[in-house]
MDTraj code that builds the backbone (N, CA, C; nanometers):
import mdtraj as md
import numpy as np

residues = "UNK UNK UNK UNK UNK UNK UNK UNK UNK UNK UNK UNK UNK UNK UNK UNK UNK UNK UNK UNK UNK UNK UNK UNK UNK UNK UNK UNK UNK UNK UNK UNK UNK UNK UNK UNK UNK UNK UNK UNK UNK UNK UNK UNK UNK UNK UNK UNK UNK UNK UNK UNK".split()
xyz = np.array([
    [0.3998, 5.2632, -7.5419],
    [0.2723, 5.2503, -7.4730],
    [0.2999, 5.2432, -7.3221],
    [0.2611, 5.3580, -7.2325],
    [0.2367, 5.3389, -7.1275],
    [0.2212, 5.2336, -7.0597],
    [0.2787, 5.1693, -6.9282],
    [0.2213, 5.0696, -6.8385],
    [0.1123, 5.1105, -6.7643],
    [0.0621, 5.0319, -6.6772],
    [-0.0368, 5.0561, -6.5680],
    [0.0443, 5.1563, -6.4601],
    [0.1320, 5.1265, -6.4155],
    [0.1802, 5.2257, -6.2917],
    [0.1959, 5.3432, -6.3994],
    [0.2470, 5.3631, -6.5151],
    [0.2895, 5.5183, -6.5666],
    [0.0871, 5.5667, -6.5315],
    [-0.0012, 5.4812, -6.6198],
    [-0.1257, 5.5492, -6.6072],
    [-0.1867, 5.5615, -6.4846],
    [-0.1344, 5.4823, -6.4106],
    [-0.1939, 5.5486, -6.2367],
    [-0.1182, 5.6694, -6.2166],
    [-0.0148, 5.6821, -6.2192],
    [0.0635, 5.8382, -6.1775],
    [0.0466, 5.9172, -6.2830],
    [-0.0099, 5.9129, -6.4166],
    [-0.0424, 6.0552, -6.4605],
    [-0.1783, 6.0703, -6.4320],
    [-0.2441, 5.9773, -6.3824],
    [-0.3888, 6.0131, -6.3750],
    [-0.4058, 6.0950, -6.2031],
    [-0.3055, 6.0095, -6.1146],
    [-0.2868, 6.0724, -5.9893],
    [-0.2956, 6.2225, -6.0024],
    [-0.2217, 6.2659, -6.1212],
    [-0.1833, 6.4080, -6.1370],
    [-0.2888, 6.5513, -6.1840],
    [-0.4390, 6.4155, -6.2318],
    [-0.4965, 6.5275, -6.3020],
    [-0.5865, 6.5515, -6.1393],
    [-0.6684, 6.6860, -6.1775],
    [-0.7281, 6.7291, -6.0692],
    [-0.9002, 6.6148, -6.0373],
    [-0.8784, 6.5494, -6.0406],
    [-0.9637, 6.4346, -6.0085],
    [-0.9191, 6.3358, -5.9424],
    [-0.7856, 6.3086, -5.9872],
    [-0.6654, 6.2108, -5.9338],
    [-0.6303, 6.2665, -5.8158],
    [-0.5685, 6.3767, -5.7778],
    [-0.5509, 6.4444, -5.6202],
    [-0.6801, 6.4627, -5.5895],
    [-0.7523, 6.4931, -5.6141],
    [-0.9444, 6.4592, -5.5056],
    [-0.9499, 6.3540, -5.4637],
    [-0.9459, 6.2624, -5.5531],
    [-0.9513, 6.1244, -5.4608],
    [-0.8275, 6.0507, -5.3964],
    [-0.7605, 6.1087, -5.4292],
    [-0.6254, 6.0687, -5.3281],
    [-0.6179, 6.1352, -5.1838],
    [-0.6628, 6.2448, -5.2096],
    [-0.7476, 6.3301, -5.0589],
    [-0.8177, 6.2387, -4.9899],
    [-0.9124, 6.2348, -5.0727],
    [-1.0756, 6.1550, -4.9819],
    [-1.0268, 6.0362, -4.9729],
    [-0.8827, 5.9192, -4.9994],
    [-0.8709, 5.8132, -4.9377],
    [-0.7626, 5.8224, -4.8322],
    [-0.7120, 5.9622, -4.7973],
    [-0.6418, 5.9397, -4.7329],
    [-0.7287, 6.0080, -4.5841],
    [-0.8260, 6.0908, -4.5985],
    [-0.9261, 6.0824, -4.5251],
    [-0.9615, 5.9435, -4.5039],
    [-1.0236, 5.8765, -4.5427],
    [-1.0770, 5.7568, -4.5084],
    [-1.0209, 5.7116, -4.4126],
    [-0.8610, 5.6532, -4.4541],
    [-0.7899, 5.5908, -4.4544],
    [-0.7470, 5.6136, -4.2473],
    [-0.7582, 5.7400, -4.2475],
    [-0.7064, 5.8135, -4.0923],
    [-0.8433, 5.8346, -4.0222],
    [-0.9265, 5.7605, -4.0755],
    [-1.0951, 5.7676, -3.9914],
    [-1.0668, 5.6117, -3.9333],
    [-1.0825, 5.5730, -3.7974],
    [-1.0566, 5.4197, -3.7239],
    [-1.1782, 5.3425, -3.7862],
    [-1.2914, 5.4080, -3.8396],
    [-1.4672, 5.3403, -3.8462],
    [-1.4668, 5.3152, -3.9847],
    [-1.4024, 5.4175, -4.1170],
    [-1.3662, 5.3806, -4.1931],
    [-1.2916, 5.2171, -4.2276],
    [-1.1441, 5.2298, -4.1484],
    [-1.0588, 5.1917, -4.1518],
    [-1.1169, 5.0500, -4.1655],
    [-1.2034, 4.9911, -3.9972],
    [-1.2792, 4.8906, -3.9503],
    [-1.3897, 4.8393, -4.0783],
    [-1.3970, 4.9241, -4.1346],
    [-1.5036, 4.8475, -4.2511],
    [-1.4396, 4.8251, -4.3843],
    [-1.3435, 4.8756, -4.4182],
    [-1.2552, 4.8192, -4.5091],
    [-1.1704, 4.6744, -4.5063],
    [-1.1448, 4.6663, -4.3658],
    [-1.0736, 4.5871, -4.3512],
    [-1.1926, 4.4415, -4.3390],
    [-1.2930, 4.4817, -4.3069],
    [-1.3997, 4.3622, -4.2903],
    [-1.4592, 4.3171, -4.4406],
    [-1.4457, 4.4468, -4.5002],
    [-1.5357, 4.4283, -4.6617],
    [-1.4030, 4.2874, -4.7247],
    [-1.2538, 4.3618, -4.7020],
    [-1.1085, 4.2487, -4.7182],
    [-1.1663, 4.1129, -4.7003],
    [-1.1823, 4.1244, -4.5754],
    [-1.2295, 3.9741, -4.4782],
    [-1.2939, 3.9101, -4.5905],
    [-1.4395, 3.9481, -4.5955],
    [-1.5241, 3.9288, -4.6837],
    [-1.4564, 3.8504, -4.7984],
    [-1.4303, 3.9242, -4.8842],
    [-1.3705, 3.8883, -5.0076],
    [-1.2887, 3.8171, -5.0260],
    [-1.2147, 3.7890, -4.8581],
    [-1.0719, 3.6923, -4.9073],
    [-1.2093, 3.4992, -4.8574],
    [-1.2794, 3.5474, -4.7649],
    [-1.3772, 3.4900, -4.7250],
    [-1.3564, 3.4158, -4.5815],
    [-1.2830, 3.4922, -4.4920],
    [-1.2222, 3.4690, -4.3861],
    [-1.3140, 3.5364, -4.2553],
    [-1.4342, 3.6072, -4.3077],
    [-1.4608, 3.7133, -4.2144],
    [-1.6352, 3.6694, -4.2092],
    [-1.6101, 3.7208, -4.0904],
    [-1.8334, 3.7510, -4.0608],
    [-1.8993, 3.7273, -4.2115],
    [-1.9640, 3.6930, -4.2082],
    [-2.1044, 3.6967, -4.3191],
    [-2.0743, 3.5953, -4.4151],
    [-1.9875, 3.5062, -4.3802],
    [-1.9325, 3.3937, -4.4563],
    [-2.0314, 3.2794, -4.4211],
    [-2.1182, 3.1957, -4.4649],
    [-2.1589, 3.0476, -4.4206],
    [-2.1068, 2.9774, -4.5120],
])
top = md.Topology()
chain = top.add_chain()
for i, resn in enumerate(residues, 1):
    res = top.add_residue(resn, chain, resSeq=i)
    for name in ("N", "CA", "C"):
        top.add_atom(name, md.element.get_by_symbol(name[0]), res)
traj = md.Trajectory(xyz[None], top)
């Protein structure tokens, strides 16, 4: 039985898996992207804006 990393890299492989490995590495090289990922992080770790 497969692990989790074997099923992330064969799924990487199907043609759905390289689409979105595209579109996050787009993201990823957008600075405005970048800035809201890292705030949504914030968020969630609960370190960031929108915290009371």
């Amino acid at each position: 039985m497969p692990g989790i990393l074997s099923k992330i890299a064969m799924f990487a492989r199907t043609p759905q898996g390289r689409r979105l490995t595209r579109q996050a590495k787009q993201a990823a090289s957008d600075p405005r992207k970048r800035a809201q990922a890292k705030q949504a992080l914030s968020r969630l770790r609960g370190r960031g804006p929108g915290r009371h």
